[in-house]
C-alpha positions in Angstrom: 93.1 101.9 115.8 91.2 98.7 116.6 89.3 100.5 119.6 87.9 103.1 117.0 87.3 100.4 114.3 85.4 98.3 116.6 83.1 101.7 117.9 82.4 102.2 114.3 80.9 98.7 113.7 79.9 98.8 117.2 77.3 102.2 116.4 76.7 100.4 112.7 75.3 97.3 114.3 73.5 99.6 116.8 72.2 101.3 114.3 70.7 98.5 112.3 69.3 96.5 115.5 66.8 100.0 116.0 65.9 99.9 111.9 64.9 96.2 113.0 62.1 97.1 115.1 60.1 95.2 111.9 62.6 93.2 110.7 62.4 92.8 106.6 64.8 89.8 106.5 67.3 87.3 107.9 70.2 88.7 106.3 69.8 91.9 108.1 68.9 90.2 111.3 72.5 88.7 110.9 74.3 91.4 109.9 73.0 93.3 113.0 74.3 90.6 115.2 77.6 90.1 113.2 78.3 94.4 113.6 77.5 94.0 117.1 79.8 91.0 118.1 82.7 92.4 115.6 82.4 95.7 117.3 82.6 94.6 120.6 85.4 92.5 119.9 87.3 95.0 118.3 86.7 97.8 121.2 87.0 95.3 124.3 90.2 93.6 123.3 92.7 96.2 124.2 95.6 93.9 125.3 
């Protein structure tokens, strides 16, 4: 369940970093990088 939880914020963060080709603020900036670390977290730490 963590594998599909963590390709779901994985493709949201995705998804974000491309609407950030003109970034409109910080916060998104962050949440971007936060999606994309939390995603690959989740998906990568299959123990």
């Amino acid at each position: 369940m963590s594998r599909v939880c963590g390709l779901f914020l994985f493709g949201i963060g995705i998804g974000l970093f491309l609407a950030l080709i003109f970034p409109k603020s910080l916060f998104m900036v962050i949440m971007a990088v936060l999606c994309l670390l939390a995603g690959y977290n989740l998906f990568c730490s299959c123990s």
